[in-house]
C-alpha positions as CSV (number, residue, x, y, z in Angstrom):
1,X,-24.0,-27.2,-6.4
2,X,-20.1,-26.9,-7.0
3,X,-18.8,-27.1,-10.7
4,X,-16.0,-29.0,-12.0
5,X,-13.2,-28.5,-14.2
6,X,-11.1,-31.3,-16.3
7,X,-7.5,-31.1,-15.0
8,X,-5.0,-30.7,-16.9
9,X,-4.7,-34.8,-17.6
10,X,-8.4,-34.7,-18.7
11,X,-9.1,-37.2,-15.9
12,X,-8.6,-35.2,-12.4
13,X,-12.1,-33.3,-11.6
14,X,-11.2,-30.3,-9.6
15,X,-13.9,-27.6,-7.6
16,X,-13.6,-24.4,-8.3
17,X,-14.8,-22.3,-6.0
18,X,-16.7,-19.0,-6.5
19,X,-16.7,-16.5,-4.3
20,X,-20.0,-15.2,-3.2
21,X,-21.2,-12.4,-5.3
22,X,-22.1,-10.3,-2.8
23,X,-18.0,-9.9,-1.3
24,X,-15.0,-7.4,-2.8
25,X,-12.4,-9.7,-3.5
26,X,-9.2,-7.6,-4.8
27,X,-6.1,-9.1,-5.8
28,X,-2.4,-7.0,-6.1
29,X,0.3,-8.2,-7.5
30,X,2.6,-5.1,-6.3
31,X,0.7,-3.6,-3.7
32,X,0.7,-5.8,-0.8
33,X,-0.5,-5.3,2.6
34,X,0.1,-1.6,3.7
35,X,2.3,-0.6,0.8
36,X,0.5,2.5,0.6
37,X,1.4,3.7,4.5
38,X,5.1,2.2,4.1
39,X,5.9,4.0,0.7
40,X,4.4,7.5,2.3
41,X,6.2,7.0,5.5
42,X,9.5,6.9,3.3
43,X,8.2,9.4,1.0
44,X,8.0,12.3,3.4
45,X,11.1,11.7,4.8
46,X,13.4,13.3,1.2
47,X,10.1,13.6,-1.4
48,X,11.8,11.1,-3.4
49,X,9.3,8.6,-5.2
50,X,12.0,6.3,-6.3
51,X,13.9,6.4,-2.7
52,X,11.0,5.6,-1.0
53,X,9.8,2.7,-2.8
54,X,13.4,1.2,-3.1
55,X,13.2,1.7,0.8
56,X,10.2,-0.2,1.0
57,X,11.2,-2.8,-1.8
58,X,14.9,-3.1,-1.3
59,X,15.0,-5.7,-3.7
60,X,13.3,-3.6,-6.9
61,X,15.7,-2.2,-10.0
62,X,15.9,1.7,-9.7
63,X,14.9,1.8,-13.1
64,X,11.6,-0.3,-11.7
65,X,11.6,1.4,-8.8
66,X,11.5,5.2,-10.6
67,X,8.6,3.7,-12.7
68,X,6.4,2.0,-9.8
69,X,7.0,4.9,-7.2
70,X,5.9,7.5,-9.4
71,X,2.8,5.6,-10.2
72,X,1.7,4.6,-6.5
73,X,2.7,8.4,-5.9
74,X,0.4,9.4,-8.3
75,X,-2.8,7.5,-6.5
76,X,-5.1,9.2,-4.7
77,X,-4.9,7.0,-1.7
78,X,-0.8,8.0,-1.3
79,X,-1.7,11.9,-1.8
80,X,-4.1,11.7,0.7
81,X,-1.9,9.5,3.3
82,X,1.4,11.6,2.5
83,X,-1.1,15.3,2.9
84,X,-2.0,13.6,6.4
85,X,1.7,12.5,7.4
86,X,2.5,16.3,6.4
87,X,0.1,17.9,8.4
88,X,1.3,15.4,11.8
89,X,4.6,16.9,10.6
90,X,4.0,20.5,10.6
91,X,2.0,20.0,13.8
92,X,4.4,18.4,15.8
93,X,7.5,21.3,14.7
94,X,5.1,23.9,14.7
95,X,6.0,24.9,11.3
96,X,3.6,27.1,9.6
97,X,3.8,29.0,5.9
98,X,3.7,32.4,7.7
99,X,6.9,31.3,9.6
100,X,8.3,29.9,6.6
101,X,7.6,33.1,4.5
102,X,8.9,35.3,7.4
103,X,12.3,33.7,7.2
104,X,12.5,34.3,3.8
105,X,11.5,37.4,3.9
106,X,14.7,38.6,6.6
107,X,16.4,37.3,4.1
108,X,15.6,38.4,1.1
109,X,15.0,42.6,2.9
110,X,18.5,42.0,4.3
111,X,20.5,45.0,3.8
112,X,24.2,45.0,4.6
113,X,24.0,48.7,5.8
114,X,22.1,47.2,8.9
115,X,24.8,46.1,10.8
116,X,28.1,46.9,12.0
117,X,31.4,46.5,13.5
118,X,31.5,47.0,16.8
119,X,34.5,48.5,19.8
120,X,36.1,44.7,20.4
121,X,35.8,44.0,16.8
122,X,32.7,41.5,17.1
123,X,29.3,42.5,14.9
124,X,26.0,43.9,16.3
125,X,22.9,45.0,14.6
126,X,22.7,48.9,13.7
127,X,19.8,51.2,15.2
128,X,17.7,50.4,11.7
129,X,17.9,46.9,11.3
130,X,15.6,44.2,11.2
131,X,15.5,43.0,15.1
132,X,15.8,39.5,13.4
133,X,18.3,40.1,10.7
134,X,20.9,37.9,12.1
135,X,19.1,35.1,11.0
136,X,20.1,36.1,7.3
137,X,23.6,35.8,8.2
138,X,25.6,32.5,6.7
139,X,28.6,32.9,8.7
140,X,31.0,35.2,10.5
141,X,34.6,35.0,10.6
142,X,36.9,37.0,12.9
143,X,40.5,36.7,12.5
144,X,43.1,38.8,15.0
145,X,46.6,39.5,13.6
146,X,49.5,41.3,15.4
147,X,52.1,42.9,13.3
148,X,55.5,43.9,15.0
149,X,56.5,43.0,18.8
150,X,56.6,45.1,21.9
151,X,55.5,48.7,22.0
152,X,55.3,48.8,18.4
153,X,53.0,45.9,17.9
154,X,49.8,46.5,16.1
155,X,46.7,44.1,16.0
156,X,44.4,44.4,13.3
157,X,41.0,42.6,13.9
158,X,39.3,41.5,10.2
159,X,35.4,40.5,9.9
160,X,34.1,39.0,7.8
161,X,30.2,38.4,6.6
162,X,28.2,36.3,4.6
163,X,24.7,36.8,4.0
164,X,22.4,34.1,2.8
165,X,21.7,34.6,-0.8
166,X,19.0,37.7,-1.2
167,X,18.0,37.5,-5.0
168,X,17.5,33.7,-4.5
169,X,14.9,34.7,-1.4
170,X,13.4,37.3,-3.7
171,X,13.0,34.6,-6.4
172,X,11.4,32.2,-3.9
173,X,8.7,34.6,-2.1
174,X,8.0,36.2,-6.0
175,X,7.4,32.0,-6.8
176,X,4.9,31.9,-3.8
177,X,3.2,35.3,-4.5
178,X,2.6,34.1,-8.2
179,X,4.6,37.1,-9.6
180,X,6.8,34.6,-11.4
181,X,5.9,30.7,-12.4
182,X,8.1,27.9,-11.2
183,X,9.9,27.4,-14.1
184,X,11.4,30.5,-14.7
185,X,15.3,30.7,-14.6
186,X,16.6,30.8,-10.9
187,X,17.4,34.5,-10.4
188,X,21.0,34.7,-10.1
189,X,21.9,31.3,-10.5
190,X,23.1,30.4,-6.9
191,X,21.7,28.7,-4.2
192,X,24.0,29.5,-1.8
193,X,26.1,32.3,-0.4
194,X,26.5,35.5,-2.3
195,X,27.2,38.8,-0.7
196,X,30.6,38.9,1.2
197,X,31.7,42.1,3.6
198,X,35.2,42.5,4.8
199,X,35.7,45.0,8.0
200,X,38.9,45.8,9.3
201,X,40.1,47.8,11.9
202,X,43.3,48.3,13.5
């Protein structure tokens, strides 16, 4: 038999319905229909908790937005949705953490004595280097100046080479091999090039 409640003029009967005790019924106030997939579809895009949920609620405060993201980040439901987004990541680029250490590792082994100036004035890789340790090269500059004119002219060729920074490599592989914790001091202080080598030759 349905119940009835006085409304609010103490005339108006109104039903109220129960649900039947055997269903879930779950109400959400914030997280609506699929929040969970749409805020870990932004998430893994910058691993920004307040980004993402101000990308999936455009019209939330960032101060809101810092609050609520860190708290639907911190749900086990988003872990285990952002862990599986992650994995279809590094599955589809093929990225693995052996790759990712080996890189890291050219860099931070580089040694500038591995490579050299060659005859036209380019760079090569000497006898003992790494056969990969171009990849912990930043840049390369050649420059080609002539002094004088005629038979008297002389061209000096200038390289120059910057290597990716090796004590911030060494700081990130001893982070992964638990030699130092993740909140030590950034060894050297630079993220991003450091070790600069002029050659010149005439």
């Amino acid at each position: 038999m349905p119940r009835y409640a006085t409304g609010a003029n103490g005339r108006t009967p109104k039903e109220v319905q129960h649900p039947d005790p055997g269903s879930a019924v779950v109400v959400s106030h914030h997280n609506g229909p699929g929040l969970i997939e749409r805020f870990a579809l932004e998430y893994v895009k910058d691993l920004n908790a307040t980004r993402a949920y101000l990308r999936v609620r455009p019209e939330t405060t960032p101060r809101s937005a810092s609050t609520l993201g860190a708290r639907l980040l911190a749900k086990v439901d988003t872990q285990a949705c952002i862990a599986q987004l992650r994995a279809e990541q590094a599955d589809r680029l093929r990225i693995e953490a052996d790759t990712l250490l080996r890189e890291l590792a050219i860099c931070a082994y580089s040694d500038i004595q591995g490579y050299v100036q060659t005859e036209d004035g380019g760079l090569g890789l000497g006898p003992q280097a790494h056969p990969l340790a171009s990849r912990a090269i930043s840049s390369i500059k050649r420059k080609v100046t002539t002094y004088g004119e005629g038979e008297k002219a002389r061209t000096e060729v200038t390289v120059e080479l910057r290597l990716w920074n090796k004590l911030q490599a060494l700081h990130t592989l001893a982070q992964h091999l638990g030699l130092i914790g993740k909140g030590d001091e950034d060894a050297g202080g630079i993220g991003g090039n450091e070790l600069i080598v002029r050659w010149e030759r005439e």
